[in-house]
C-alpha positions as CSV (number, residue, x, y, z in Angstrom):
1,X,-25.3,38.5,-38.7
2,X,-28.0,37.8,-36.5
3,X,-30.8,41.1,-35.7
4,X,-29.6,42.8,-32.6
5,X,-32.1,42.7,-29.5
6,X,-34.5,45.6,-29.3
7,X,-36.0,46.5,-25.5
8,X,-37.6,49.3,-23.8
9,X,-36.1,52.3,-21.9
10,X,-36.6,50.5,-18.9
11,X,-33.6,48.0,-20.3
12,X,-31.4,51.7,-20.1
13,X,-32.3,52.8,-17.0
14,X,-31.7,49.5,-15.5
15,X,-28.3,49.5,-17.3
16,X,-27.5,52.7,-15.7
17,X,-28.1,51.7,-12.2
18,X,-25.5,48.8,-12.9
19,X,-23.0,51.0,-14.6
20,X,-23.3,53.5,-12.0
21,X,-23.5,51.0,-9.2
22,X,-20.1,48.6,-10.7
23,X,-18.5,52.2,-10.7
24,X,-18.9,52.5,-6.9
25,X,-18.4,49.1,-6.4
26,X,-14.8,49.2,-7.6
27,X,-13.7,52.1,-6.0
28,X,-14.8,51.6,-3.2
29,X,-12.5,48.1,-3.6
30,X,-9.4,49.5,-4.7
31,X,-7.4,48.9,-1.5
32,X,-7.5,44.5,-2.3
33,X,-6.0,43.6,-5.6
34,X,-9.0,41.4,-6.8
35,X,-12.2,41.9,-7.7
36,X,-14.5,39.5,-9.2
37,X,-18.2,40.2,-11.8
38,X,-20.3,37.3,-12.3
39,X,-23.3,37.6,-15.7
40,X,-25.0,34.8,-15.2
41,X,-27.2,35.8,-18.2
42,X,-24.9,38.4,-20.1
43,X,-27.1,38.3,-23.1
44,X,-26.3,39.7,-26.5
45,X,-22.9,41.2,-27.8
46,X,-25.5,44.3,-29.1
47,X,-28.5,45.9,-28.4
48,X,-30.8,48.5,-29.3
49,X,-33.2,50.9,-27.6
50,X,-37.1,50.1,-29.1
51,X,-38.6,53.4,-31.2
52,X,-34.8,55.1,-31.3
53,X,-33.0,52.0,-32.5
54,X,-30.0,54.1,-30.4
55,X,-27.6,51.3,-29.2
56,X,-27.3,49.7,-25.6
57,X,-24.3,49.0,-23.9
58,X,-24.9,45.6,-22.5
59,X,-24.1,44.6,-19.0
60,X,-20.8,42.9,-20.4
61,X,-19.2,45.6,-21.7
62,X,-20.4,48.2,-18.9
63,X,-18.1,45.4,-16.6
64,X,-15.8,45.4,-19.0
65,X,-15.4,49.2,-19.4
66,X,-15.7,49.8,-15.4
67,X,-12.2,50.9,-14.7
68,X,-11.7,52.8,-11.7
69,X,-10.0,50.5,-10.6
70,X,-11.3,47.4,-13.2
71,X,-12.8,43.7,-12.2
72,X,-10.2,41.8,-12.2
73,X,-11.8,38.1,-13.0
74,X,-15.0,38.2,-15.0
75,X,-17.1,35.5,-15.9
76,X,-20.2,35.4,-18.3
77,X,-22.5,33.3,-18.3
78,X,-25.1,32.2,-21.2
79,X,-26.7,29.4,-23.7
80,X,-25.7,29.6,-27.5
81,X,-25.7,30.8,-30.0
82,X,-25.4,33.9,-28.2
83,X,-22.2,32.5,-26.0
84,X,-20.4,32.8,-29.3
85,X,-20.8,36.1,-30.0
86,X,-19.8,37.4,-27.1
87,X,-16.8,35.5,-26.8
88,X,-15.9,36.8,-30.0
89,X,-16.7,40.3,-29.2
90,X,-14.6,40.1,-26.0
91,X,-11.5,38.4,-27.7
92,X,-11.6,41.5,-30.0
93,X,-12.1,44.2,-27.8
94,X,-10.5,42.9,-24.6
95,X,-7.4,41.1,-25.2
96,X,-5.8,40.5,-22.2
97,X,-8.7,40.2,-19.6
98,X,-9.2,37.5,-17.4
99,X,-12.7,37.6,-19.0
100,X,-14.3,34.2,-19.4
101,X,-17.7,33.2,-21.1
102,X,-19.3,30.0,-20.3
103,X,-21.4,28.7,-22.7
104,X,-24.7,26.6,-21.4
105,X,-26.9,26.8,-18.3
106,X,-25.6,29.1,-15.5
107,X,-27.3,26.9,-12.9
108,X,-25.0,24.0,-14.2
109,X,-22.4,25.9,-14.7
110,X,-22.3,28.0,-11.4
111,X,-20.8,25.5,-8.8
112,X,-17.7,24.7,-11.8
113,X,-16.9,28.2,-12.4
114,X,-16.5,29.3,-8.3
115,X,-14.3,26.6,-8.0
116,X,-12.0,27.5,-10.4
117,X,-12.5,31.1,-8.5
118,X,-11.5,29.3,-5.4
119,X,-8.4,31.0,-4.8
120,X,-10.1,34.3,-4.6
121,X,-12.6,33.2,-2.6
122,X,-11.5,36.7,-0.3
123,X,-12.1,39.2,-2.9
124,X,-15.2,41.4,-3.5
125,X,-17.6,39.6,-5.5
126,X,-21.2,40.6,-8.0
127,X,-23.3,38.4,-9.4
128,X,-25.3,40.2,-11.7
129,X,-28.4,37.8,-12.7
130,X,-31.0,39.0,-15.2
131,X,-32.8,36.7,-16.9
132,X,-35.3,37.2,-19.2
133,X,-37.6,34.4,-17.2
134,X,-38.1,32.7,-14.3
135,X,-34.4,30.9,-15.7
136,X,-32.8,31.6,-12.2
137,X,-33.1,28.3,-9.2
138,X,-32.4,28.4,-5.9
139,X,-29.3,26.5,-5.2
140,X,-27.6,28.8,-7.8
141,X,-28.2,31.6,-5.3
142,X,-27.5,29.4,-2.9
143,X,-24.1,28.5,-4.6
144,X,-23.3,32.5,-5.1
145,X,-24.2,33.6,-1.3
146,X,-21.5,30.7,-0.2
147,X,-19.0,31.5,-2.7
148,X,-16.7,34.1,0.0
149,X,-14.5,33.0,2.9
150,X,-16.4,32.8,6.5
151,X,-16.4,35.7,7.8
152,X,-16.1,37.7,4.7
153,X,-19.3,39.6,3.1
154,X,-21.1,37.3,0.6
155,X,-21.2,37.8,-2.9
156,X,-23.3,40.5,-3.4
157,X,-26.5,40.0,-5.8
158,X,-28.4,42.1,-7.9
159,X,-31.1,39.7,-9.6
160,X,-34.4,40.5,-12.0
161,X,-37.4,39.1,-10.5
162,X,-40.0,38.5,-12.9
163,X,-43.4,40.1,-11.8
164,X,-44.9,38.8,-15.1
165,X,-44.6,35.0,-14.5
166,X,-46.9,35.0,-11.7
167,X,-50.1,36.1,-14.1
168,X,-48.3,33.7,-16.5
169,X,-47.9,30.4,-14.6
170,X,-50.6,31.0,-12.1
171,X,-54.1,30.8,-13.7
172,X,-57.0,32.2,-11.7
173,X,-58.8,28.9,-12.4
174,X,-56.1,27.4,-10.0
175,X,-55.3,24.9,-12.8
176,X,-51.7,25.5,-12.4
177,X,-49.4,23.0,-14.5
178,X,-47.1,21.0,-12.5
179,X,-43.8,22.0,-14.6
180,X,-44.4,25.0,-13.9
181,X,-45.1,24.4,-10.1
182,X,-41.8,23.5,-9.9
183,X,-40.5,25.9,-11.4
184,X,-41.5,28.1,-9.3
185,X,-40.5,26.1,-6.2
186,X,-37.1,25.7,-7.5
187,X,-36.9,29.5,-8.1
188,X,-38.1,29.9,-4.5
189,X,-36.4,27.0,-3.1
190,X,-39.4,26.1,-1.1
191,X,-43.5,26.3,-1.6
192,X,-44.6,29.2,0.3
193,X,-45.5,30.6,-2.6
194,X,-48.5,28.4,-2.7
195,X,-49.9,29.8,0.1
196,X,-49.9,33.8,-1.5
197,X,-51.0,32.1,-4.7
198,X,-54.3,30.1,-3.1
199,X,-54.6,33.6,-1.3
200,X,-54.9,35.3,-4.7
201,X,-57.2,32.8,-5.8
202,X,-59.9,33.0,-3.3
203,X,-59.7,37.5,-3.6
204,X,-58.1,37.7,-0.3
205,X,-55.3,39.2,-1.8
206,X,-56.2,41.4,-4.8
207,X,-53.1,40.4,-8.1
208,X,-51.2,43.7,-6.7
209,X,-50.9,42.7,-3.1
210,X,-49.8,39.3,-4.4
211,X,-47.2,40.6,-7.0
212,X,-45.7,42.5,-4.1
213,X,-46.0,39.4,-1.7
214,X,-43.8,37.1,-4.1
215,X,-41.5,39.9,-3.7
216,X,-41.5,40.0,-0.4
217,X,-41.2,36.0,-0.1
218,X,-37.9,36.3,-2.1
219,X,-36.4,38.9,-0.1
220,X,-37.3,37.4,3.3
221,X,-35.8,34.0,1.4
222,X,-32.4,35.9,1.0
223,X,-32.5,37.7,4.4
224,X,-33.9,34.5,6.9
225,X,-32.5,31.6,4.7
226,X,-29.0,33.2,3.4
227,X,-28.6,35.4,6.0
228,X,-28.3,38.6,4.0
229,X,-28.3,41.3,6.3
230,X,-30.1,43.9,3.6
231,X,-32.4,43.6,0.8
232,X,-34.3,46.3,-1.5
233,X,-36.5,46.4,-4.4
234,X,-37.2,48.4,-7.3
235,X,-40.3,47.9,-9.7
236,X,-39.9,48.6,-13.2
237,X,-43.0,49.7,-15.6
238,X,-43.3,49.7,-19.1
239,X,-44.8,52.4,-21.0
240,X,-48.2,51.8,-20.4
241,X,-47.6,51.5,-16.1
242,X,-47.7,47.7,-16.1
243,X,-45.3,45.9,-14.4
244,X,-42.5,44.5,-15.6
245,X,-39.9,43.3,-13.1
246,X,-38.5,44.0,-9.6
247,X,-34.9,44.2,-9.0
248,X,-33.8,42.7,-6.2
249,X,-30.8,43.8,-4.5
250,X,-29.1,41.3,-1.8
251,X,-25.5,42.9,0.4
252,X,-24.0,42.2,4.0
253,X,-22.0,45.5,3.0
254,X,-23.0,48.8,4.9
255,X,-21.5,51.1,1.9
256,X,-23.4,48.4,-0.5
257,X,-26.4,49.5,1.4
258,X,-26.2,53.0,0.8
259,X,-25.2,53.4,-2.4
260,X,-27.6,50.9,-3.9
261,X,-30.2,52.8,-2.0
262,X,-29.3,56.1,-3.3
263,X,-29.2,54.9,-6.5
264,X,-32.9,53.1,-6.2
265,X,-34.0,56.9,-5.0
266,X,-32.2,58.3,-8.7
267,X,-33.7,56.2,-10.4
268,X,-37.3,56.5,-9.1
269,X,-36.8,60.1,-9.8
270,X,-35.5,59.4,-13.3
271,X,-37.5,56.6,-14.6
272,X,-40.6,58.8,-14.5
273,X,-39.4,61.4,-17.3
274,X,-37.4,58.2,-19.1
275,X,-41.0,56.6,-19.0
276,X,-42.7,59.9,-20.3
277,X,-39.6,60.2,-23.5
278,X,-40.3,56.6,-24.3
279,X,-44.2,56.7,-24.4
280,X,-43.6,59.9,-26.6
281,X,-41.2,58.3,-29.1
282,X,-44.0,55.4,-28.7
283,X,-46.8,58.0,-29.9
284,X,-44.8,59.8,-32.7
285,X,-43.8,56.7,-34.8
286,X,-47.3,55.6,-34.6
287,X,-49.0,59.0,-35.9
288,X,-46.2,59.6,-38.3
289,X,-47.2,55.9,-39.6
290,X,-51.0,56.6,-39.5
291,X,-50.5,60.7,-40.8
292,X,-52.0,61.6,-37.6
293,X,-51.4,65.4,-36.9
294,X,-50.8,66.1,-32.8
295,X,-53.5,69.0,-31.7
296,X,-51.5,71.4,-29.7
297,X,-51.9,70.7,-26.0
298,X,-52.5,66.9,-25.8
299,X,-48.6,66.4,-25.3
300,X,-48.5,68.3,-22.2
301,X,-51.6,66.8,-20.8
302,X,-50.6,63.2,-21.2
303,X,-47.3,64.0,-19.8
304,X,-48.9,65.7,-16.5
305,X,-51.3,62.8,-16.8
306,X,-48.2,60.2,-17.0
307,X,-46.3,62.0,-14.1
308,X,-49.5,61.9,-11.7
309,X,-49.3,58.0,-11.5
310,X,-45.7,57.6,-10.8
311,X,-44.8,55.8,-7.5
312,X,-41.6,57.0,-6.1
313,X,-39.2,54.5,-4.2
314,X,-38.6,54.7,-0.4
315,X,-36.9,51.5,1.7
316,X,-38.4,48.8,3.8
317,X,-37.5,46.2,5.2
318,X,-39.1,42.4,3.9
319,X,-41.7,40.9,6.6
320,X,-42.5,37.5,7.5
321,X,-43.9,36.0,4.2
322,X,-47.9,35.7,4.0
323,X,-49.9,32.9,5.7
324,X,-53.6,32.4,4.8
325,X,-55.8,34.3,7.8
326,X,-56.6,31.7,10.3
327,X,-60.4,31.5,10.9
């Protein structure tokens, strides 16, 4: 058997919000007899929390398991080998299900797999997309946001955006690699990044204000170019503060609005002390490998220390995406 995928807290407190989120969804959905969940990168059959090695449900089986009432058509969406596994998990644990996984690239695979959803192109649709890259294009959005009858609300989306590929991709030398140009342009579906990026480059924009300006690009992307009539962002930290990812959530759906909202509230209030546990398991393995003894006191300090530089989240709306100041 392969080794199960270890990942931070912030993997579980994401997780959560989904859980808590498909919970609401549904219920809130239980008048229509359909409802449709879309993975487009369901990842591993198992998973485990870093330092604990306590296991994760995974976004498939928190869509599976949401029952109140349950998803009706799921599709899930990802490359082998780790297709195969979760097939074979699902055709053990969910007989029965109209739960399919498609293995290979959800961008090729998208436009296939709503057309065999065609005939439920009416009920209430969530595309869940959480890559662990900049794996997500355009047109796949694109593809997603079209997927409902006129009319109707879109699909909604709730998509990892990857803060981390911007210092990746992007070099401050302004070399920047014309694969990966593309990439981003395709993830974008235009190149207005360039503009925050040569903003960046000349320290107009300092990397913060240019992380947060990608952001804002995408959400003004799903809001001007989809017509989405609501977007939010949460950022997620690892132990240490750094950024790790936004999550971007895209609705036409007033009740969408406000519960996503009040869970992006919960969850600034909760990642804090989920941050704090994690940085502690962090510290204990290492001085229990290095026979470090604790002096009474320093926990407290670096946890008042940690909870001092904790942002806390509160909704706004995008803004026109940045141009370079005209002289």
């Amino acid at each position: 058997m392969p080794a199960e995928r270890a990942w931070g807290y912030w993997t579980r407190g994401k997780l959560d919000i989904l859980r808590r989120y498909l919970n609401a969804f549904t219920t809130a959905s239980k008048s229509v007899p359909e409802r449709i969940y879309l993975d487009l990168f369901a990842g591993e059959a198992a998973n485990t929390e870093r330092f604990t090695g306590e296991p994760i449900e995974g976004s498939a089986q928190i869509a599976l398991t949401t029952d109140n009432p349950p998803f009706t058509r799921l599709r899930f969406f990802e490359m082998p080998p780790r297709a195969a596994r979760l097939r074979a998990q699902i055709e053990a644990g969910y007989l029965g299900r109209d739960a399919v996984v498609l293995e290979g690239d959800c961008n090729e695979n998208i436009g296939a797999a709503l057309r065999d959803l065609s005939s439920w192109n009416w009920a209430p649709t969530f595309a869940f997309i959480d890559p662990n890259g900049p794996h997500f294009q355009w047109a796949t959005i694109e593809t997603l946001a079209a997927f409902k009858k006129p009319g109707l609300s879109k699909t909604e989306l709730w998509m990892l955006f990857p803060a981390g590929l911007f210092s990746r991709n992007l070099p401050v030398s302004g070399d920047v690699r014309d694969r990966d140009a593309a990439l981003l342009s395709s993830m974008f579906g235009t190149d207005e990044w360039r503009e925050i990026y040569q903003g960046r480059l000349d320290g107009v924009l300092s990397p913060g204000e240019a992380r947060e300006e990608y952001v804002n690009l995408m959400r003004w992307r799903l809001e001007s170019a989809l017509r989405y009539r609501f977007t939010a962002q949460l950022e997620v930290v690892n132990e240490q503060g750094v950024p790790l990812y936004h999550m971007i959530f895209a609705t036409d759906n007033d009740a969408g609005t406000r519960i996503m909202s009040d869970l992006y509230r919960r969850a600034a209030a909760e990642f804090p002390q989920m941050r704090r546990q994690a940085r502690e398991r962090r510290r204990r393995l290492h001085e229990e490998r290095g026979g470090i003894l604790r002096l009474p006191g320093l926990e407290e300090d670096l946890e008042a220390d940690a909870g001092r530089r904790e942002n806390f989240y509160e909704h706004s709306a995008p803004t026109e995406p940045w141009r370079y100041p005209q002289t």
